[in-house]
C-alpha positions as CSV (number, residue, x, y, z in Angstrom):
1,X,-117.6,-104.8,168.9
2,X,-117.0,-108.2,169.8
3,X,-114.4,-109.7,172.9
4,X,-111.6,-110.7,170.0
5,X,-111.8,-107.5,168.4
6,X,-111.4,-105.6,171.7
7,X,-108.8,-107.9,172.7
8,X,-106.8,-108.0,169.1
9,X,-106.9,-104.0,169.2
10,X,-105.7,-103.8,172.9
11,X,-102.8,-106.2,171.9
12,X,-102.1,-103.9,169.1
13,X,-102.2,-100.6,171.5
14,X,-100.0,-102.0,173.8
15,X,-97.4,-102.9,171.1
16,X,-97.6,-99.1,169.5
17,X,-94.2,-98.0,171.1
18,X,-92.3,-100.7,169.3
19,X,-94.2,-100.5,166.0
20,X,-91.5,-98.0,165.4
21,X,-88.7,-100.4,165.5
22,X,-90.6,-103.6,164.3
23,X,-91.5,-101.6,161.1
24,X,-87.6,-100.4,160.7
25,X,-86.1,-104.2,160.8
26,X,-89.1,-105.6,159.0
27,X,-88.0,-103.2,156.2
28,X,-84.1,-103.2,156.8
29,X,-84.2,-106.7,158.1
30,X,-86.3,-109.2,157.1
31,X,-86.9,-107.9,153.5
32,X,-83.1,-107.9,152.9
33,X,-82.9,-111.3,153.6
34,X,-85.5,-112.3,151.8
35,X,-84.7,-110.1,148.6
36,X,-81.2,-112.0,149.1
37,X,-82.8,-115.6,149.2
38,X,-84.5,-114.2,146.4
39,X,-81.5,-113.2,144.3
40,X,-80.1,-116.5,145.1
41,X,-82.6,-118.0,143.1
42,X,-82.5,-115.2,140.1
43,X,-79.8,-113.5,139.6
44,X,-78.5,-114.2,136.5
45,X,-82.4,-116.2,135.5
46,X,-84.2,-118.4,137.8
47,X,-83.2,-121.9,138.7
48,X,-81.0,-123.1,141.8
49,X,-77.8,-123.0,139.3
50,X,-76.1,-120.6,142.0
51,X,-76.5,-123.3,144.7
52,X,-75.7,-126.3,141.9
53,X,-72.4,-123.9,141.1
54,X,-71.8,-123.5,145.1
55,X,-71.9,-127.3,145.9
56,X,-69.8,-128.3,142.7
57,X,-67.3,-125.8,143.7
58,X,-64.1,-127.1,146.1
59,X,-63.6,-123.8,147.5
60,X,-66.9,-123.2,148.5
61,X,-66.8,-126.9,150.2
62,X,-63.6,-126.5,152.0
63,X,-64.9,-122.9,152.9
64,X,-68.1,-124.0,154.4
65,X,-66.2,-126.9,156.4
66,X,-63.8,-124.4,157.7
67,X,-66.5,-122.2,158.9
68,X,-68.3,-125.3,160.5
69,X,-64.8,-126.6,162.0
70,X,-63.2,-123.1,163.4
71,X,-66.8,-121.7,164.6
72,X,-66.9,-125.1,166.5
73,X,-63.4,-124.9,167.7
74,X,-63.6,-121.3,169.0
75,X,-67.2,-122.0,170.5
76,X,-65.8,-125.2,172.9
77,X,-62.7,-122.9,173.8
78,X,-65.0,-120.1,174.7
79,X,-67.7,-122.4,176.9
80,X,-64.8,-123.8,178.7
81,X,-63.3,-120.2,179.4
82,X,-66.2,-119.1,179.8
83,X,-67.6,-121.3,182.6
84,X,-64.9,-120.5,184.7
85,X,-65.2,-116.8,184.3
86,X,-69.2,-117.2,185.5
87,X,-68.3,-119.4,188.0
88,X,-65.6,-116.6,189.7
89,X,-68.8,-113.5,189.0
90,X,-71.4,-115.9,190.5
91,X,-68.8,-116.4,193.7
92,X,-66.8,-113.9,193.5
93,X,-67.8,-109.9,195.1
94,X,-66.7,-106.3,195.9
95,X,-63.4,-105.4,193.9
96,X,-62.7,-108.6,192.3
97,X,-66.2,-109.2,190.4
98,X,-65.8,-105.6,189.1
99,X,-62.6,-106.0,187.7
100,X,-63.8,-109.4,186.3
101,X,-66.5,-107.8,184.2
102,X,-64.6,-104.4,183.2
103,X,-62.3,-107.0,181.6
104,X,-65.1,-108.6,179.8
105,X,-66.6,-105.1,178.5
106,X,-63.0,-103.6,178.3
107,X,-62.3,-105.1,174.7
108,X,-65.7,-104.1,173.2
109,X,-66.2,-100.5,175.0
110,X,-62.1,-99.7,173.8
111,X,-61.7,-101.7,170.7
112,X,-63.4,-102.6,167.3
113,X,-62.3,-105.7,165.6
114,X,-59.4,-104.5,163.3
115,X,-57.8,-102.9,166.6
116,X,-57.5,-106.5,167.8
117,X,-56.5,-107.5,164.5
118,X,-53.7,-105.1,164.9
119,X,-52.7,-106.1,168.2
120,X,-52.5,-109.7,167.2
121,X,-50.6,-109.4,164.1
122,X,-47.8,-107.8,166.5
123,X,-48.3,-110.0,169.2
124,X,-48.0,-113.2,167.0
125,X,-45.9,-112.5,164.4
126,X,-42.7,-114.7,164.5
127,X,-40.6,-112.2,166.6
128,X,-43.7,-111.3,168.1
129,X,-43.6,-111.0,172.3
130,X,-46.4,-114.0,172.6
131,X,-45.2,-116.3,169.9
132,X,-41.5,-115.8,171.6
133,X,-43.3,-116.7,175.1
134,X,-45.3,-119.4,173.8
135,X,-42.0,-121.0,171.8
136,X,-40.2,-120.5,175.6
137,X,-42.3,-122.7,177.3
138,X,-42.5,-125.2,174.9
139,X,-46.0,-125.0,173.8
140,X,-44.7,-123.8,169.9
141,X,-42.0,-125.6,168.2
142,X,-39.2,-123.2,167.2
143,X,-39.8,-123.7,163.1
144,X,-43.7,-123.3,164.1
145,X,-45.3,-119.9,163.1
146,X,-48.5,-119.3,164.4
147,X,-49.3,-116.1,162.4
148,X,-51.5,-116.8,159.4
149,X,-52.9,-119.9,160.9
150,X,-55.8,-121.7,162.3
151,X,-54.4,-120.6,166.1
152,X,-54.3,-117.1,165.4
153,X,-57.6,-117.5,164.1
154,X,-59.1,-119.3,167.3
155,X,-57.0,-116.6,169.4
156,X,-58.8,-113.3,167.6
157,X,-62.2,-115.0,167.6
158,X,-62.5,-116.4,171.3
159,X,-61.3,-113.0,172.5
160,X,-64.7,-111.7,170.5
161,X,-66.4,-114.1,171.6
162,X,-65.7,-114.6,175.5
163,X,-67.7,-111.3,176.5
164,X,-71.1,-112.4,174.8
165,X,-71.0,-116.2,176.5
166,X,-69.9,-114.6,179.9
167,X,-72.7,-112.3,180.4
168,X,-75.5,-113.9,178.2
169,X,-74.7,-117.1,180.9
170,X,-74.0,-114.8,184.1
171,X,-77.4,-113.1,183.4
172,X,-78.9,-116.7,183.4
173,X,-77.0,-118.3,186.4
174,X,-76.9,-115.9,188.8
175,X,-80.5,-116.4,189.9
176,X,-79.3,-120.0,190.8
177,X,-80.0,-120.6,194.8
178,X,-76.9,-121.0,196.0
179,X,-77.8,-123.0,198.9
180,X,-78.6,-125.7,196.6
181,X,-75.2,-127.5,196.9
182,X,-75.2,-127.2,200.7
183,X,-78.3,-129.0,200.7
184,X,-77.0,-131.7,198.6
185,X,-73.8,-131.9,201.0
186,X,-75.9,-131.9,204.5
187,X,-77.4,-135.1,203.1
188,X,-73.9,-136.6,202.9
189,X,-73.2,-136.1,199.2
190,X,-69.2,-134.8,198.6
191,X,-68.6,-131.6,197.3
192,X,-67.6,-132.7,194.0
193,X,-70.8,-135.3,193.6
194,X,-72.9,-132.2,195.6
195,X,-71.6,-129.6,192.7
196,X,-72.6,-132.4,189.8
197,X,-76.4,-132.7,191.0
198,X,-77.3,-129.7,192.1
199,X,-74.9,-126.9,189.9
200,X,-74.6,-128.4,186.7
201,X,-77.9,-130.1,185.7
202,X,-79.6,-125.8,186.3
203,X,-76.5,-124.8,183.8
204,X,-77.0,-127.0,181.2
205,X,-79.7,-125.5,179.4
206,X,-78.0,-121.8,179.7
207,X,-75.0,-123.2,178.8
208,X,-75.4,-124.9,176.0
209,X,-77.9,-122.1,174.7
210,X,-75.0,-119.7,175.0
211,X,-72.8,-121.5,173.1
212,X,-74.8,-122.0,170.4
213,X,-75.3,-118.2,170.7
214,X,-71.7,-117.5,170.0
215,X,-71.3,-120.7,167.4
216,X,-74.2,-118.4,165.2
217,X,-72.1,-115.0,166.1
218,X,-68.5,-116.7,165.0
219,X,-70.5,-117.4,161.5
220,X,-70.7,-113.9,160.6
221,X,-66.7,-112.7,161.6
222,X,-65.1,-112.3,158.0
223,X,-62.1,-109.6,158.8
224,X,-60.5,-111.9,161.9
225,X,-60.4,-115.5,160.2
226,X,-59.2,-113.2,156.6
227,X,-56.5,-111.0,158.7
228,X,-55.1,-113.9,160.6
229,X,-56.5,-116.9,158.8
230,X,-53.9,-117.2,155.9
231,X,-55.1,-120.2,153.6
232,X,-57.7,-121.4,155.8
233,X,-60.8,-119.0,153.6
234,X,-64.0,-119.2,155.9
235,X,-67.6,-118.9,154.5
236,X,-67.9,-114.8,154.9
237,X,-64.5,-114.5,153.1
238,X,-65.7,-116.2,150.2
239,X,-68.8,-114.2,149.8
240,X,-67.6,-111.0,149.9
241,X,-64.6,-111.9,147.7
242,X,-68.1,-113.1,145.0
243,X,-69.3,-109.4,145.5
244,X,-66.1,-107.3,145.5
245,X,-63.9,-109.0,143.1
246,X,-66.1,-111.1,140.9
247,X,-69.5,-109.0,141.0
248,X,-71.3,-112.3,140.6
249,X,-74.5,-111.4,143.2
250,X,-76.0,-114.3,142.6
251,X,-73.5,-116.6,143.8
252,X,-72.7,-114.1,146.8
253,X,-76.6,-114.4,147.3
254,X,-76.7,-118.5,147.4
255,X,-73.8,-118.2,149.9
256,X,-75.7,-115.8,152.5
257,X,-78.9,-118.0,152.1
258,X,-76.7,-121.6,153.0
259,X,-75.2,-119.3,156.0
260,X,-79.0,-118.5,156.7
261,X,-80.3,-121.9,157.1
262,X,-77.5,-123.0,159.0
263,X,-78.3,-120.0,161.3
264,X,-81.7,-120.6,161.5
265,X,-81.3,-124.6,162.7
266,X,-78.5,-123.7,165.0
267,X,-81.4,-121.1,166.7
268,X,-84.4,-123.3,166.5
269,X,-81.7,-125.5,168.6
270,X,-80.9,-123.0,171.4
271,X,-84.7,-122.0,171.7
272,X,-85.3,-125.9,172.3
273,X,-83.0,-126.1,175.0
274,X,-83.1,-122.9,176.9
275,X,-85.6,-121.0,175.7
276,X,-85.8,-116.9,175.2
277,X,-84.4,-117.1,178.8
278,X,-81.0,-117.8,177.2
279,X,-81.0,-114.3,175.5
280,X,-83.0,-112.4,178.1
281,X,-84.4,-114.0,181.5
282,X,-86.9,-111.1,181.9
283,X,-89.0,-112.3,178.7
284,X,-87.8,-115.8,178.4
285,X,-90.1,-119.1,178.3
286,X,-88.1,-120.4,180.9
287,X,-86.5,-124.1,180.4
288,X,-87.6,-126.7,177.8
289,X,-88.4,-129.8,178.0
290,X,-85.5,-131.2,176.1
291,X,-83.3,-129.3,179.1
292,X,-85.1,-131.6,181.2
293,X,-84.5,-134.6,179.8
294,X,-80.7,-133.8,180.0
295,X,-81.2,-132.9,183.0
296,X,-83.4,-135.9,184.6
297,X,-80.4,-138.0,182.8
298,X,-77.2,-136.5,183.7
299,X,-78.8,-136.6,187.6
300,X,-79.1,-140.4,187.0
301,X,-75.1,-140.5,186.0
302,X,-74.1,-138.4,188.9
303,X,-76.0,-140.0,191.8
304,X,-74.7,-143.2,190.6
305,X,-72.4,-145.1,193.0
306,X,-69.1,-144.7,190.3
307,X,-69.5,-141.3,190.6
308,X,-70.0,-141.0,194.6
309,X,-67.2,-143.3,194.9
310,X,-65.3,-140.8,192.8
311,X,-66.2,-137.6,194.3
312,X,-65.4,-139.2,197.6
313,X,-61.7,-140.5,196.2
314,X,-61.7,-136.2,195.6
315,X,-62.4,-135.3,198.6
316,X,-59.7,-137.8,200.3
317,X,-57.0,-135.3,198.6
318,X,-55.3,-133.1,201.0
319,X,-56.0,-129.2,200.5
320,X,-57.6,-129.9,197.7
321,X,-60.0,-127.5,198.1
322,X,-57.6,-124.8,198.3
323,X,-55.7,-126.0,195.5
324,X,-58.8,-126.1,193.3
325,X,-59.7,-122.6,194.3
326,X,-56.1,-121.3,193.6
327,X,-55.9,-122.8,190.2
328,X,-59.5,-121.3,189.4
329,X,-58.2,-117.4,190.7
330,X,-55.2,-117.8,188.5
331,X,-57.0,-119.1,185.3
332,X,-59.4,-116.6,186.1
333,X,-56.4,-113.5,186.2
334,X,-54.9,-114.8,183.1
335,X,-58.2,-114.8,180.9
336,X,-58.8,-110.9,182.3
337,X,-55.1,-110.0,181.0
338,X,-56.2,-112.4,177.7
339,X,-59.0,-109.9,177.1
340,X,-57.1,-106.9,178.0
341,X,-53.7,-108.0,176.0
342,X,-54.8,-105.8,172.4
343,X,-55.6,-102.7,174.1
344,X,-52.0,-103.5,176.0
345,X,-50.1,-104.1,172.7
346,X,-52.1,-101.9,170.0
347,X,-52.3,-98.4,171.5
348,X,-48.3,-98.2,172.9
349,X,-47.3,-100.0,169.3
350,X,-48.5,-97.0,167.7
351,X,-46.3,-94.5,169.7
352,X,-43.0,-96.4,168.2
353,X,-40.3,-94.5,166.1
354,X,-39.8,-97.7,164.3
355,X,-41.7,-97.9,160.8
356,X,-41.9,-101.7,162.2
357,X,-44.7,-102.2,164.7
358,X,-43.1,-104.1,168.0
359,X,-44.4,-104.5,171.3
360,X,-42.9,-103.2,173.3
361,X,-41.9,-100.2,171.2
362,X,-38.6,-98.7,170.9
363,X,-38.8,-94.9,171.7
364,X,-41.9,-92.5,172.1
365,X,-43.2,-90.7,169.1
366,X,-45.9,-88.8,167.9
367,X,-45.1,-89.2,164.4
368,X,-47.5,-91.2,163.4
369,X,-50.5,-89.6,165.1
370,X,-48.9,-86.6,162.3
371,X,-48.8,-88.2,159.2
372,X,-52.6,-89.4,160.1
373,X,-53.1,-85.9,160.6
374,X,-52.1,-84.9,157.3
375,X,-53.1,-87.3,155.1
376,X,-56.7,-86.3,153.4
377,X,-57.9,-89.8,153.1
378,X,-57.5,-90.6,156.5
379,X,-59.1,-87.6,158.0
380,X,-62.0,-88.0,155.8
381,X,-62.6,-91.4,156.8
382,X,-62.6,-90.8,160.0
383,X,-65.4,-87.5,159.6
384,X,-67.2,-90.2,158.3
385,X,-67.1,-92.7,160.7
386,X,-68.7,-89.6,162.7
387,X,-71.5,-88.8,160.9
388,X,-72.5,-92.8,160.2
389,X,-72.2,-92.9,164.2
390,X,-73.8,-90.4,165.2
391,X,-76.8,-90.5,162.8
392,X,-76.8,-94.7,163.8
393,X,-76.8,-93.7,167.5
394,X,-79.9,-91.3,167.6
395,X,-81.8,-93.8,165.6
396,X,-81.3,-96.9,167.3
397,X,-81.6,-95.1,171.1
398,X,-85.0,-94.0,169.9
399,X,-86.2,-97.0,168.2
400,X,-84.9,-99.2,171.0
401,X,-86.7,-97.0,173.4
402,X,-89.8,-98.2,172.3
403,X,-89.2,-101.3,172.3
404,X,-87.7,-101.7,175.9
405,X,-91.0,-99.9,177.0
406,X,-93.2,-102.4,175.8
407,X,-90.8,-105.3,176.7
408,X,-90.9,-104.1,180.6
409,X,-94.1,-102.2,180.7
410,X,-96.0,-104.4,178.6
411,X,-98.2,-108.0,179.3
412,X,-99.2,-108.9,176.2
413,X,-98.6,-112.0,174.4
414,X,-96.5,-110.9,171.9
415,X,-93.9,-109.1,174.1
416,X,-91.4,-112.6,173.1
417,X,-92.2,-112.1,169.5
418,X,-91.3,-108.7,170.1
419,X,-87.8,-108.8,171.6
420,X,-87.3,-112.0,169.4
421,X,-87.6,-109.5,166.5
422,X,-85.7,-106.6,167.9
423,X,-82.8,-109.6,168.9
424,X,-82.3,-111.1,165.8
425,X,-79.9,-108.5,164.4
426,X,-77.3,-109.4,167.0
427,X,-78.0,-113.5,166.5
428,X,-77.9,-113.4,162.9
429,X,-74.6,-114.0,161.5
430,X,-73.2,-110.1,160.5
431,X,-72.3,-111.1,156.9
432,X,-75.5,-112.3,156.0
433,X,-77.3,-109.5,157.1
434,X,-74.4,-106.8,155.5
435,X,-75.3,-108.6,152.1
436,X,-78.8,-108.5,152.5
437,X,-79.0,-105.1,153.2
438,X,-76.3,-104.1,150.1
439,X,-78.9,-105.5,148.2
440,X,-82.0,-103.6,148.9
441,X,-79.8,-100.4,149.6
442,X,-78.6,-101.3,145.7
443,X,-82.0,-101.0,144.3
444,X,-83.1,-98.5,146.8
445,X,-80.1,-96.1,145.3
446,X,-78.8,-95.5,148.8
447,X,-75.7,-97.6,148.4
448,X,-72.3,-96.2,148.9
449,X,-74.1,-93.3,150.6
450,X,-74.0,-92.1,154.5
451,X,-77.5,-92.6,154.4
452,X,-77.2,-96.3,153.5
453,X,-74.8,-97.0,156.0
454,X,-76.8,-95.5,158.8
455,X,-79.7,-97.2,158.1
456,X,-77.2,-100.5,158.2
457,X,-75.6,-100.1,161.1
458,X,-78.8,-99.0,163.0
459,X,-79.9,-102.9,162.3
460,X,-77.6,-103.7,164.4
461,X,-77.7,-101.3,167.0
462,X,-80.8,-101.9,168.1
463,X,-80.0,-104.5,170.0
464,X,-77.1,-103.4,171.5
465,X,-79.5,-100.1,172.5
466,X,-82.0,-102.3,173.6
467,X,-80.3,-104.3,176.3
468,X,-79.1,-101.4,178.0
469,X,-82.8,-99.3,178.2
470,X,-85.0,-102.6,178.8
471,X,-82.5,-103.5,182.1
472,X,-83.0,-99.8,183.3
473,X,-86.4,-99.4,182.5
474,X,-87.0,-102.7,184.5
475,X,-85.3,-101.7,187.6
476,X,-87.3,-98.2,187.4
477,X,-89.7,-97.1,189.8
478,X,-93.1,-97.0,187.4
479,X,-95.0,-95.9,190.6
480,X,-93.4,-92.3,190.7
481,X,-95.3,-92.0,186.6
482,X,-98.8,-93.4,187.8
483,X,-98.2,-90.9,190.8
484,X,-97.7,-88.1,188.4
485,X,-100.7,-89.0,186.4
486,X,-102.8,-88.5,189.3
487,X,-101.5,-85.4,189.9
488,X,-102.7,-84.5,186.2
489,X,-98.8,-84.0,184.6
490,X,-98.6,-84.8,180.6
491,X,-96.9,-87.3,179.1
492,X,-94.1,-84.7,178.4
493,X,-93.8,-83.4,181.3
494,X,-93.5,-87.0,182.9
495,X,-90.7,-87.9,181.0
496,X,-88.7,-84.7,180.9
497,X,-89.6,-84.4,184.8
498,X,-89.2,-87.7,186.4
499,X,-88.2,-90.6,184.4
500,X,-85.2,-88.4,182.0
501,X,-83.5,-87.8,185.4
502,X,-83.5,-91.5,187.0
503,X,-83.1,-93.1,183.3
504,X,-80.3,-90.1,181.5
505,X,-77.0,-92.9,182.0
506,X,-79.1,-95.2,180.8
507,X,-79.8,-93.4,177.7
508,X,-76.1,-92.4,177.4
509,X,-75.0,-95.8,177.7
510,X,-77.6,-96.8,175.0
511,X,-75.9,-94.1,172.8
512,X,-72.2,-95.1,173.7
513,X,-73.2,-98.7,172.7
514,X,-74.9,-98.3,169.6
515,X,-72.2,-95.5,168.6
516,X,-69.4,-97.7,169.2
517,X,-71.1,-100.3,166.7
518,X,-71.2,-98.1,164.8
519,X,-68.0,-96.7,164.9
520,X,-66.0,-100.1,164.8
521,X,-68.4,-101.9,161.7
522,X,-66.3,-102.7,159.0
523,X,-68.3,-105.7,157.0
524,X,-70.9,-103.5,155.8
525,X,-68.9,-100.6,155.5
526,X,-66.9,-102.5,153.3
527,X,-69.3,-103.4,151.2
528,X,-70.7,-100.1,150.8
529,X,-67.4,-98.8,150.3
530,X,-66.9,-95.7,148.1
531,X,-64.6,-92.5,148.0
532,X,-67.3,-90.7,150.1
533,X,-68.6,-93.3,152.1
534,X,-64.9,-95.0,153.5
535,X,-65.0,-95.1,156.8
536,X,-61.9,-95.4,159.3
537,X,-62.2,-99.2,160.0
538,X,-62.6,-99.8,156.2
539,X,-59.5,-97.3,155.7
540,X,-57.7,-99.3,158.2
541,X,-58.8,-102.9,156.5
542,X,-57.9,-101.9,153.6
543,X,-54.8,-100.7,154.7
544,X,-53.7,-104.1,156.4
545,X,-54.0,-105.7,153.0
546,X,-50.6,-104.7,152.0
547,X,-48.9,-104.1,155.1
548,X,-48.9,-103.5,159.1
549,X,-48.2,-99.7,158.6
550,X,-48.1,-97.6,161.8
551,X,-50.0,-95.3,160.5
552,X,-53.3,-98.5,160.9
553,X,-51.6,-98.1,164.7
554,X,-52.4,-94.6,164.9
555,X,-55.5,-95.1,163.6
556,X,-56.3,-97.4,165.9
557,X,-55.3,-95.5,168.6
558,X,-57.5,-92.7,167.7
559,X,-60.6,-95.2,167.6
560,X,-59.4,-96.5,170.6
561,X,-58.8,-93.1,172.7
562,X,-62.6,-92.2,171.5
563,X,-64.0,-95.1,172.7
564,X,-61.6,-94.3,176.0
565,X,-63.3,-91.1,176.2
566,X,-66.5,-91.6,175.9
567,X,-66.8,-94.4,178.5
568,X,-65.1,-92.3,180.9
569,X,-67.9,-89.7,180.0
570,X,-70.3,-92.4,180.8
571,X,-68.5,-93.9,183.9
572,X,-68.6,-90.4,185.5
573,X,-72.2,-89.8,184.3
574,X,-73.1,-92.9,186.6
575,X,-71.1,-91.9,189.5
576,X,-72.8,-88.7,189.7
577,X,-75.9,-90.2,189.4
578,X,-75.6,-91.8,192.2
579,X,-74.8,-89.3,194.1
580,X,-77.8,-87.3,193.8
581,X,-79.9,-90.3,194.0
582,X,-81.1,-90.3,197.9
583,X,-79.5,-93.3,199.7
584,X,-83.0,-93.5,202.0
């Protein structure tokens, strides 16, 4: 057998925990959206009359600007947000960086988007408490409704979109020597000039890579810019309104594919500038050469005698240190109450007497939480959400198992082609991929079955699964397994006996992660949409259609209390796993 053979066969060995998960998404994945580019080009005969029809059409045109414009508005919000949240967790320690980033995990672990939709709705509408606060201080003129509009719209998606920046950046930055600028400073450079050569040039590449990350994840949002948007249709909106209400799949298909290709430039981008090191440090390619030209250039600018003139000017000011650093910690507290403000407003809103939802609410009752009770529909939506979550959350744990193994275990070459592959579900615009996979579920005959939507939703849960399990399994002691394996204990016996122990919260935050997606999906769900397949965030979108009933508040609450629930589960399952874990 020759050296290439031996080596090509290893390679393949090594990979065999993932193949798993790589053959799942290259099923459930990448043949959806290539049966989808496909259809574009077929559906109703072949020819590129579905992308002629898309490019003649106005709507489509003012749709595909307002996804380019909004997604671009929310993404420089969030960066600049963002930053200042990463700068307080890369500073800040004990008490205060934990609150920080329970804020930023409070709105996913507690909420799924049509909660927040809920809690916006109230909070914005024209007698709403934050429209009334916002016309107060003069920022909204008093004829000026914010709710439908482009604000609302920017307010729903930077509140998605603040979490993923924050921690893909944090993860990135906080291996930055901090002594850096207190080099730059004991060779006579001012703090501000000191901060501009040292700090910013090593976050520009992580930066920018993350924000490009969110630009492609504020693509996919169709139920916040549709709930809040008003007149201003996005991209997603339009596609799904060519499946549900015109059935014209071909169009729908043409759609998805121009959403693809934008998606696929905007990532070839991000890998130029920061690498795989943007998504995941552990795996990444480290920075690119285009992140040092930037950098090389931007050092030039701020070493230039303008700029020390100006960071000298700066440091003249009285306190202005202090005052710096007290505008930061208050900036700081009021993005943390931004992020927590829908599970504030959404879960007492649904405890009003009032059939009008108001925040706060008048009265206490439980009337609503009984009419959920007793209506059929409801219930069964919500059994449903159950089933699709639980089935999604066994798969993707095990499949993303795998995976992490290999990714932290693993030093083969294709260990980045790997995680690239198992990633791409949570870079790829939602809609595309929800339309993709309605397709081949279509002509599979799974569509508008439970089946169908487990498979979906495990697509995207397998990343959400897999950043939890490959940062454990990286942090765990392998040496305690190779110890076993002298000692002649199986493969079973080594996993039941001594990693299942150290790695269990892991595992049950896997599963609380991927459940939660699960749980809180409602593109797919509504595409698949069917008397026996409705789950409770469809219910609830559907709902909001016609009205903000309190009973979409109960509902909410419910969704919300279960997420509530189980992260309590898994909060204590950590603390008592520290606890027997020996502090020696």
């Amino acid at each position: 057998m020759s050296t290439s053979v031996r080596r090509g066969a290893r390679s393949v060995g090594a990979l065999a925990p993932a193949l798993p998960a790589l053959i799942f998404l290259l099923a459930f994945f990448l043949m959806p959206l290539g049966f989808m580019v496909w259809m574009s080009l077929s559906d109703p005969e072949f020819g590129f009359d579905n992308y002629v029809k898309a490019f003649q059409s106005q709507a489509t045109r003012n749709g595909f600007v307002n996804s380019l414009v909004i997604c671009a508005q929310a993404t420089v919000i969030t960066a600049v947000l963002g930053s200042l949240v990463v700068v307080a967790l890369i500073r800040w320690r004990g008490i205060a960086r934990t609150l920080v980033l329970l804020s930023l995990l409070l709105p996913f672990v507690t909420s799924g988007e049509l909660v927040r939709i809920v809690a916006w709705m109230i909070a914005l509408s024209p007698d709403g408490f934050l429209s009334t606060a916002l016309r107060g201080l003069g920022l909204v003129s008093p004829g000026e409704m914010l709710l439908p509009g482009r604000p609302a719209v920017l307010i729903g998606l930077v509140h998605i979109l603040l979490p993923f920046f924050v921690l893909t950046c944090f993860t990135a930055l906080k291996m930055l020597d901090s002594r850096l600028p207190q080099a730059a400073g004991s060779l006579g450079a001012p703090p501000v000039q000191a901060f501009l050569t040292t700090t910013v040039p090593l976050s520009a590449g992580p930066i920018l890579g993350a924000s490009l990350l969110v630009f492609m994840i504020a693509l996919g949002y169709y139920a916040t810019p549709a709930a809040l948007g008003g007149t201003d249709v996005v991209l997603p909106t339009l596609i799904t309104n060519q499946i549900q209400q015109l059935g014209d799949w071909g169009s729908a298909a043409a759609l998805g594919t121009l959403l693809l290709v934008v998606t696929i430039v905007l990532f070839a981008i991000m890998l130029r500038f920061g690498g795989l090191s943007v998504l995941f440090s552990a795996v990444g390619s480290g920075a690119s050469s285009a992140g040092g030209r930037f950098s090389r250039a931007w050092t030039a600018a701020a070493t230039s005698s303008g700029m020390r003139s100006f960071a000298s000017a700066c440091a003249a000011i009285p306190f202005g240190g202090a005052l710096l650093k007290t505008v930061h910690v208050l900036l700081v507290i009021g993005i943390c109450v931004y992020l927590a403000l829908p599970l504030i407003v959404a879960v007492p809103a649904s405890f009003g007497e009032k059939s009008i939802l108001t925040f706060p609410p008048s009265g206490f009752s439980l009337k609503w939480y009984e009419q959920f009770g007793a209506n059929q529909a409801w219930v069964e939506a919500l059994q449903t959400s159950l089933l699709v979550g639980l089935g999604t959350t066994v798969l993707s744990v095990l499949l993303a198992a795998g995976g992490a193994f290999v990714l932290t275990r693993s030093s083969t070459r294709g260990k980045a082609a790997v995680f690239l592959l198992l990633m791409m579900p949570l870079i790829m615009p939602w809609t595309v991929t929800a339309i993709g996979l309605y397709f081949e579920a279509d002509l599979l005959g799974i569509a508008y079955q439970p089946l169908g939507l487990v498979i979906g939703h495990t697509v995207g849960g397998i990343p959400f699964a897999l950043i939890v399990l490959t940062s454990a399994f990286a942090s765990f002691d392998w040496r305690l397994d190779r110890a076993a394996v002298s000692l002649g204990a199986s493969r079973l016996h080594r996993f039941l006996d001594i990693a299942l122990p150290f790695l269990r919260p892991a595992f049950f935050g896997a599963m609380l992660f991927a459940f939660i997606w699960s749980f809180t999906e409602v593109v797919f769900a509504f595409l698949m949409n069917d008397a026996g397949t409705r789950t409770l965030p469809v219910a609830m979108w559907l709902e909001l259609s016609y009205n903000i009933s309190p009973i979409v508040a109960a509902a909410g609450g419910i969704l919300t209390g279960s997420m509530l629930v189980l992260a309590a589960v898994y909060g204590l399952s950590q603390w008592f796993a520290k606890r027997r874990t020996p502090s020696g």
